[in-house]
C-alpha positions in Angstrom: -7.5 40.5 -73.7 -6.9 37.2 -74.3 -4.5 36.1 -78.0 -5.2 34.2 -80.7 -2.0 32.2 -81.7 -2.2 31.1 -85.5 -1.7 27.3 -85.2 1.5 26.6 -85.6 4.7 24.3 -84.8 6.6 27.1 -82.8 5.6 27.7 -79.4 4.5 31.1 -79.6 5.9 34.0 -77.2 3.3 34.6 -74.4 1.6 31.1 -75.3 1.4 28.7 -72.0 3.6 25.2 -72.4 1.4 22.8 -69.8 1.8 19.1 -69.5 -0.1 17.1 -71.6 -2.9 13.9 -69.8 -2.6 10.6 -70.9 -5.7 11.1 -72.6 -3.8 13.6 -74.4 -1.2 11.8 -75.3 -3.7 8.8 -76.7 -5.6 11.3 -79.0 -1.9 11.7 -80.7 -1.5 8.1 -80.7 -5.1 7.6 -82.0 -4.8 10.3 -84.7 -1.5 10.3 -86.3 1.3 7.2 -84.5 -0.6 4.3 -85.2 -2.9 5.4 -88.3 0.6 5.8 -89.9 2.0 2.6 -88.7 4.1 4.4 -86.4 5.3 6.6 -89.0 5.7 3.6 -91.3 8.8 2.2 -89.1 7.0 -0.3 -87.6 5.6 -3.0 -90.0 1.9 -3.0 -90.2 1.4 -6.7 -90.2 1.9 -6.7 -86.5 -1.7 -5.9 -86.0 -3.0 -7.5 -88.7 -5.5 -10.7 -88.3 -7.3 -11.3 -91.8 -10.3 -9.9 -92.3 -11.6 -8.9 -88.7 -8.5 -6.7 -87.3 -5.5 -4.1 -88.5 -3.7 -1.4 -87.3 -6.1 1.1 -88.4 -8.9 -0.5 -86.6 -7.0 -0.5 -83.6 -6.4 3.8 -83.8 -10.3 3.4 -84.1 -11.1 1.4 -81.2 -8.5 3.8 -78.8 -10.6 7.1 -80.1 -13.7 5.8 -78.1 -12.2 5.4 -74.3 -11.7 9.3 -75.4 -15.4 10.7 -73.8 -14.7 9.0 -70.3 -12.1 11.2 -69.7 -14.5 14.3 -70.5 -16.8 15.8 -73.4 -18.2 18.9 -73.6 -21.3 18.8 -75.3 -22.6 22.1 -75.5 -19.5 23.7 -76.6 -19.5 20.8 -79.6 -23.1 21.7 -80.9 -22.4 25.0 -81.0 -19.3 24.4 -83.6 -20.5 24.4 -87.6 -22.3 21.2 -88.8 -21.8 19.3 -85.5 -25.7 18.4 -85.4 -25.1 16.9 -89.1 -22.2 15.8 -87.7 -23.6 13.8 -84.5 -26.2 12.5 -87.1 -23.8 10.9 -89.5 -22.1 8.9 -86.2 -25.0 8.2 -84.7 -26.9 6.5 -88.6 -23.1 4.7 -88.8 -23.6 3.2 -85.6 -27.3 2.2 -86.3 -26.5 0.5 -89.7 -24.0 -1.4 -88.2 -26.7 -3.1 -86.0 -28.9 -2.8 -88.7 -26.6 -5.2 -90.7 -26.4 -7.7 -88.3 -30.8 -8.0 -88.1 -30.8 -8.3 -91.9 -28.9 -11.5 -91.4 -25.6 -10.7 -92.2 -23.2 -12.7 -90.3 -21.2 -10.5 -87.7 -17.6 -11.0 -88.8 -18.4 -9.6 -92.7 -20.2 -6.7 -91.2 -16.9 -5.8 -89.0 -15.1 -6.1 -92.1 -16.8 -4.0 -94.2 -17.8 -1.2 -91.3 -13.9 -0.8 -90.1 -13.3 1.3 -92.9 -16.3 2.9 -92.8 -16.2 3.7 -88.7 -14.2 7.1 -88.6 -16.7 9.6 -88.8 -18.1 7.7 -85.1 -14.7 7.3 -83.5 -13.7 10.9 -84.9 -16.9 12.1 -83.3 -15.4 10.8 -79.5 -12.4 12.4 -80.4 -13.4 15.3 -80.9 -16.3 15.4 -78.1 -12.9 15.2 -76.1 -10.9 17.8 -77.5 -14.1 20.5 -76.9 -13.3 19.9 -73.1 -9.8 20.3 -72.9 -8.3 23.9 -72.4 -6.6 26.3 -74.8 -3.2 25.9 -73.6 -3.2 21.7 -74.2 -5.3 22.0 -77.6 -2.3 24.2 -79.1 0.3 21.8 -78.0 -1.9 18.9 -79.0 -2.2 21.2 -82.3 1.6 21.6 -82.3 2.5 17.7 -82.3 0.4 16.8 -84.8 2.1 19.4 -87.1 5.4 18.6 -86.1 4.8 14.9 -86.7 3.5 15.7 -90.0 6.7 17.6 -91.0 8.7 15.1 -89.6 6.6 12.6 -92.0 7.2 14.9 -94.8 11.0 15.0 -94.0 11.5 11.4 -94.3 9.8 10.6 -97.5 11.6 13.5 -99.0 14.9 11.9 -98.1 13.4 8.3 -98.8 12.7 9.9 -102.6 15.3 12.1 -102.9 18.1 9.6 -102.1 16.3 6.6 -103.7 16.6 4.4 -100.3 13.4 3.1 -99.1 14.2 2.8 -95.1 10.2 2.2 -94.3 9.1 -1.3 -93.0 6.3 -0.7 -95.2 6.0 -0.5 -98.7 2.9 0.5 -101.1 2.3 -1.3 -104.0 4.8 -0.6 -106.8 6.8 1.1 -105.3 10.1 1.4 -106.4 10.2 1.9 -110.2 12.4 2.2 -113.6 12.0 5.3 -115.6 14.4 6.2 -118.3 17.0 4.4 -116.2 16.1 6.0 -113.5 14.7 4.6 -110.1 12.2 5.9 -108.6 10.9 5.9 -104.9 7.3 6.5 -104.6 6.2 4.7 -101.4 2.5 6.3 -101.1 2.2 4.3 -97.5 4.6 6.7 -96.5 2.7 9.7 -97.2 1.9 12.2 -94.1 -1.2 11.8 -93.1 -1.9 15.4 -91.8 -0.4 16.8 -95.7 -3.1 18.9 -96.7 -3.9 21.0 -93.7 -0.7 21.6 -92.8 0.3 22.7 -96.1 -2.6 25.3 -95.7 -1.4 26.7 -92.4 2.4 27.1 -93.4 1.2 28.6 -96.5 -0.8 30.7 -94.0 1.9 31.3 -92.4 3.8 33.1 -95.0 1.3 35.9 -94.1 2.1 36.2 -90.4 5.5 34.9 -90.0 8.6 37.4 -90.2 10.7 36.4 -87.3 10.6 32.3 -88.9 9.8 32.7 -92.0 13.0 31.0 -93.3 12.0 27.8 -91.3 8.2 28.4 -92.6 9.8 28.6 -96.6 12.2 25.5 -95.8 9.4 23.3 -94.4 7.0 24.5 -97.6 10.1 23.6 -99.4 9.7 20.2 -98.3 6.3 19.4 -98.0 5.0 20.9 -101.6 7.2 18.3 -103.9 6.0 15.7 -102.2 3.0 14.9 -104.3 5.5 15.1 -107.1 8.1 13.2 -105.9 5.8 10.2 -105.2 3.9 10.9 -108.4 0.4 11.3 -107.3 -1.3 13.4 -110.0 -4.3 14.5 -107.9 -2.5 14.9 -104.4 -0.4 17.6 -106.7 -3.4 19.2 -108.3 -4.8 19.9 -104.8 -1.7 20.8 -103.3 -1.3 23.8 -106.2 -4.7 24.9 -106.0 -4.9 25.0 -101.8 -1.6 27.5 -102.0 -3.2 29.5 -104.9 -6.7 29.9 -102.8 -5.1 30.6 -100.1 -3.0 33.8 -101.6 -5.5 34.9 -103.7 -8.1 35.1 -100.5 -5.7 36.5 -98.1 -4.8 39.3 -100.9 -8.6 39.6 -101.8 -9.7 39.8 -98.2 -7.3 40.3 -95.4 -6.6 44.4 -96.1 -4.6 44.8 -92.7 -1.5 42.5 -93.8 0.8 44.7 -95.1 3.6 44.1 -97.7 1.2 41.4 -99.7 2.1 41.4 -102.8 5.5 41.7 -102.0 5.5 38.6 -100.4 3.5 36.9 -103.2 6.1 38.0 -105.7 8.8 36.4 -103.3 7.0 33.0 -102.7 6.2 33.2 -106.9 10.2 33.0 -107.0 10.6 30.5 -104.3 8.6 28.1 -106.1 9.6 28.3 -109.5 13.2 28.2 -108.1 12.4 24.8 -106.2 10.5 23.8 -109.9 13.7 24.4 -111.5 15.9 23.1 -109.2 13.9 19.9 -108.7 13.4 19.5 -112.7 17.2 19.3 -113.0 18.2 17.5 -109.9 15.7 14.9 -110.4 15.1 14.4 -114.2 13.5 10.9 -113.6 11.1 12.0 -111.0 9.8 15.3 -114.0 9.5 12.8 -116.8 8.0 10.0 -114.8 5.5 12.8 -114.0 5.1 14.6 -116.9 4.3 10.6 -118.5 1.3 9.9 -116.6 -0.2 13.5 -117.5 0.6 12.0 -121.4 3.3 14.3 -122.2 5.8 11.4 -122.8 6.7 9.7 -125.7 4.1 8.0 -127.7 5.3 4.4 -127.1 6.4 4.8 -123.7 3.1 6.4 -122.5 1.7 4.5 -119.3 -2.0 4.3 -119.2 -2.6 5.0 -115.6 -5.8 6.9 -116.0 -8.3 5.1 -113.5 -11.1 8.2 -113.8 -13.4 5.7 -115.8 -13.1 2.8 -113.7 -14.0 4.2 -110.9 -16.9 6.1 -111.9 -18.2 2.8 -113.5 -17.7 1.3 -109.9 -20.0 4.3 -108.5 -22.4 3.6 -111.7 -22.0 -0.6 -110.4 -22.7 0.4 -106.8 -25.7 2.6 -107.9 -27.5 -0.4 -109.7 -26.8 -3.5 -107.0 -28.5 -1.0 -104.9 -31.9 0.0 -106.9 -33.9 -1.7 -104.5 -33.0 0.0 -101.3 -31.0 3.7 -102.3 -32.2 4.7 -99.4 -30.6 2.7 -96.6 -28.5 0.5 -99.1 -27.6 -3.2 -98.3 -26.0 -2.5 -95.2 -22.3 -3.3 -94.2 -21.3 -6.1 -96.4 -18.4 -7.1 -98.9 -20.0 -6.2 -102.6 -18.0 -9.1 -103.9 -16.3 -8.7 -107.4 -18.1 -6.1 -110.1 -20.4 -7.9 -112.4 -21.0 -4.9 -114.9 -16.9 -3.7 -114.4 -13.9 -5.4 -115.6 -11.3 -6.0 -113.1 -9.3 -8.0 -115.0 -10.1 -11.3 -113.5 -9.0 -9.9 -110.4 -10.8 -10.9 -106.6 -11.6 -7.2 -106.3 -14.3 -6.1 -104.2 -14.9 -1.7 -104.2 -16.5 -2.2 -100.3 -12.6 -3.0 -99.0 -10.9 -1.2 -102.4 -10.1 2.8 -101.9 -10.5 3.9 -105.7 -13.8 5.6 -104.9 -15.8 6.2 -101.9 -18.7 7.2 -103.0 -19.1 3.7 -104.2 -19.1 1.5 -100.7 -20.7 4.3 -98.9 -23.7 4.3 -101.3 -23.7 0.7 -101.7 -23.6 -0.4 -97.2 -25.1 3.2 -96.2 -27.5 4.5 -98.8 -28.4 8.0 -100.0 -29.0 9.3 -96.8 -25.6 7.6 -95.4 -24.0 9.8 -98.3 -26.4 13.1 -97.8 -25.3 12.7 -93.8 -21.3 12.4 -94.3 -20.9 15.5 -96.8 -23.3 17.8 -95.1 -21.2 18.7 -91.9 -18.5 19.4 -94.6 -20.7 21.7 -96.7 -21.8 23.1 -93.5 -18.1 23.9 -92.8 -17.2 25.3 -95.9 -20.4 27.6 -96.1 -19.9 29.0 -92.6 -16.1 30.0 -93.4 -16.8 31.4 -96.7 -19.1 33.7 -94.6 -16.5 34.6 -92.1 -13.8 35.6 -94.5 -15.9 38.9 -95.7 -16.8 39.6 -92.3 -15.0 41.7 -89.5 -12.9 39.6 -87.8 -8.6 39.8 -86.9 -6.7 38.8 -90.0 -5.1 36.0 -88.3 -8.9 34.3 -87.7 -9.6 35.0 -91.1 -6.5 33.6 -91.9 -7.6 30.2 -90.5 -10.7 30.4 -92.3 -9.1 30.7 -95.7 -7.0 27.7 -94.3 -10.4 25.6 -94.3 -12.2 26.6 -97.4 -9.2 26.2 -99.5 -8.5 22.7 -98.3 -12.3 21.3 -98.6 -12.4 22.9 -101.9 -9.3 21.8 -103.2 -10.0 18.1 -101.8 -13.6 18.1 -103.3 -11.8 19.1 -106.9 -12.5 14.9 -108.0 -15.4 14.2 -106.1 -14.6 10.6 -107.1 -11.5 10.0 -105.6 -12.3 11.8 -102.5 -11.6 10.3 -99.0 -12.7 13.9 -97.4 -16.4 12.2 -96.6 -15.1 8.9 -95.1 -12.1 9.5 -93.5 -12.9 11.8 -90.7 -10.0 11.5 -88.8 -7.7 13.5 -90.9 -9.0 16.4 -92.3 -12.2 16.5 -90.5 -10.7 15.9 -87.3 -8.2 18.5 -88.1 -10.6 21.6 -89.2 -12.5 20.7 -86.4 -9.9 21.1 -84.3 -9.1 24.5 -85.5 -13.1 25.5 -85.4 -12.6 24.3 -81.9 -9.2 26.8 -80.8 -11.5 29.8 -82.6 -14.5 29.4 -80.4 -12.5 29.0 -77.3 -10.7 32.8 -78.5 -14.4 34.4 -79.3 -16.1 33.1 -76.2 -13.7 35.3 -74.3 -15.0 38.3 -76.4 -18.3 39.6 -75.7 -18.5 41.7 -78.8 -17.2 39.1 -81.2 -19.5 36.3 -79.4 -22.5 37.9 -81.3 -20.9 37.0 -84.8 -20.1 33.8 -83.3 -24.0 33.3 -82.5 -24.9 33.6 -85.8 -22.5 31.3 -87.1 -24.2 29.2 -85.2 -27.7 29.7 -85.9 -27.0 29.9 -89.4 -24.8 27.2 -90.4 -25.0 24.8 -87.8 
């Protein structure tokens, strides 16, 4: 019988350790090196020509050389949502021609479709990925985690002792509080948080032999959103870890000694709380101040919530015309129902909402096509959590419903829909490792059929 390793950054006894392909190698560097600017220690302005070319568009363009090195296309449509999924790509890739025959000139259309292009270059990616065996997809699996901790590691240092060593810097980002300074370089942010921050939290579950190194890494990863003062990226983070508990508790009956380890990780992370609260007194009341829990008159209004919705409400009306298809891949130029404050802002390029852009170049049905692979994912593992399967698949499938929940807790602000190439990319990955495990088991294949036929 063949095992099912939970995904993980140890190499797991029994699990094979082959050499990776270069086209292994470059869905790494497609994913995670260059997306992060080379783990922002290479300055991004390198690839940068204004208006047509970045670094980001560059991890796009080395995702599609992906599916002449292989695909496996049966295996894909028989993975949750991939139809819906193939759908969305396949409507991104007609708008953008689409554009160009409504007359818009070629270079604003590029513009305004590279941040739009993920869910088609994640779609190579992961076309790819469905034909490559077991042994490579965990160690492929393995990196990405590893690279993500090592992300993690860095910006805690960079926060923790107040040096910014990153060639790039987000805006703001080194601040006064109280006399305090304060790091909080958000370009620095790991790009893989939230799933990985399921899995270790998974982990706790599994883990005996590690579990210190599983607790030290959690350690360093769950501050993060409050180190670099991201109100929402620390809402999500607290409610992924308390899903993911309360399911594994609720559902997983054959893990034993559960709600001793709850009570232990409870203690663990009230004893970080505490110790971070005194160690880092700026950092807490710089927090606590943008939830209003400051002083009166040194309150800073940071609350964006209204702005953006009225960008979404702007979006909705320059589009009355066509909601269908929208206006195709084009800057939106600056708000004329929104004040920006005089500012040359345009909410196509911005990233304060992305509902807005995608309803304004791709419609309704650019919208209906992006979310419903995700729905389709979330449905299908709420289903598979009640069912019979090992605790350890189960396990992953709490991993995947708590982060799409958690990440669709300010519909908004979420990126979930448009960037494909993080969390999408990710739980795909994962559906990916658990159909490889069930097509070697006859039995289970049957559940695995009606995943499919339900769901997909």
């Amino acid at each position: 019988m063949k095992n099912y390793f939970y995904p993980s950054f140890f190499a797991r006894e029994g699990e094979e350790d082959p050499k990776l392909l270069f086209s292994d190698y470059l869905v790494i560097l497609a994913i995670i090196i260059i997306p992060t600017s080379f783990l922002c220690l290479v300055d991004r302005k390198l690839f940068y020509i204004p208006g047509l070319f970045d670094y980001r568009f560059l991890a796009v363009l080395l995702t599609f050389p992906l599916i002449f090195f292989g695909v496996d296309i049966n295996k894909f449509f028989k993975l949750p949502g991939s139809k819906w999924f193939a759908l969305a790509a396949l409507y991104c890739v007609f708008n953008f021609f689409f554009s160009i025959y409504r007359g818009i000139a070629v270079t604003e259309v590029i513009t305004a479709f590279r941040g739009l292009v993920y869910v088609t270059s994640t779609l190579c990616a992961i076309l790819y990925l469905c034909s490559v065996e077991d042994s490579r997809l965990y160690k492929i699996t393995r990196y990405i985690i590893i690279i993500t901790l090592v992300q993690g590691i860095l910006l805690f240092l960079a926060c923790t002792l107040r040096v910014n060593f990153f060639m790039n810097q987000s805006r703001g980002y080194k601040q006064g509080f109280k006399g305090a300074t304060i790091i909080q370089n958000t370009w620095a942010y790991p790009r893989f948080f939230f799933p990985v921050v399921a899995l270790l939290t998974g982990m706790v579950f599994f883990e005996k032999k590690n579990i210190w190194e599983v607790l030290f890494f959690l350690g360093i990863m769950v501050p993060l959103p409050f180190l670099t003062i991201l109100r929402s990226q620390s809402v999500i983070t607290v409610f992924t870890i308390m899903l993911i508990f309360f399911l594994n508790i609720l559902v997983n009956k054959h893990i034993k000694g559960k709600f001793g380890l709850t009570l232990k990780a409870f203690i663990a992370v009230v004893s970080i709380v505490t110790v971070f609260c005194i160690a880092f007194p700026g950092y807490t009341g710089r927090y606590l101040d943008k939830w209003g829990f400051g002083d009166k008159d040194e309150k800073l209004n940071s609350s964006t919530l209204d702005f953006r919705v009225k960008i979404v409400e702007e979006a909705w009306w320059r589009i009355k015309d066509s909601r269908l298809l929208g206006l195709g891949y084009k800057k939106s130029g600056v708000p004329k129902t929104v004040d920006v404050g005089g500012r040359n802002y345009d909410y196509v390029l911005g990233e304060d909402t992305y509902i807005a852009p995608v309803i304004f170049t791709e419609g309704v049905l650019g919208l209906f096509l992006r979310i419903m692979p995700i729905l389709s994912l979330l449905v299908c593992n709420l289903y598979r959590i009640f069912q019979n399967y090992e605790p350890k698949l189960k396990a992953v499938s709490i991993c995947v419903v708590a982060v799409i929940l958690a990440n669709c807790i300010n519909p908004v602000q979420t990126d979930v829909f448009v960037k494909y190439n993080i969390i999408l990319f990710f739980l795909y990955l994962l559906e990916i490792l658990r159909y490889n495990y069930l097509a070697m088991e006859d039995v289970d294949m049957c559940c695995a059929d009606i995943d499919n036929t339900v769901f997909n």
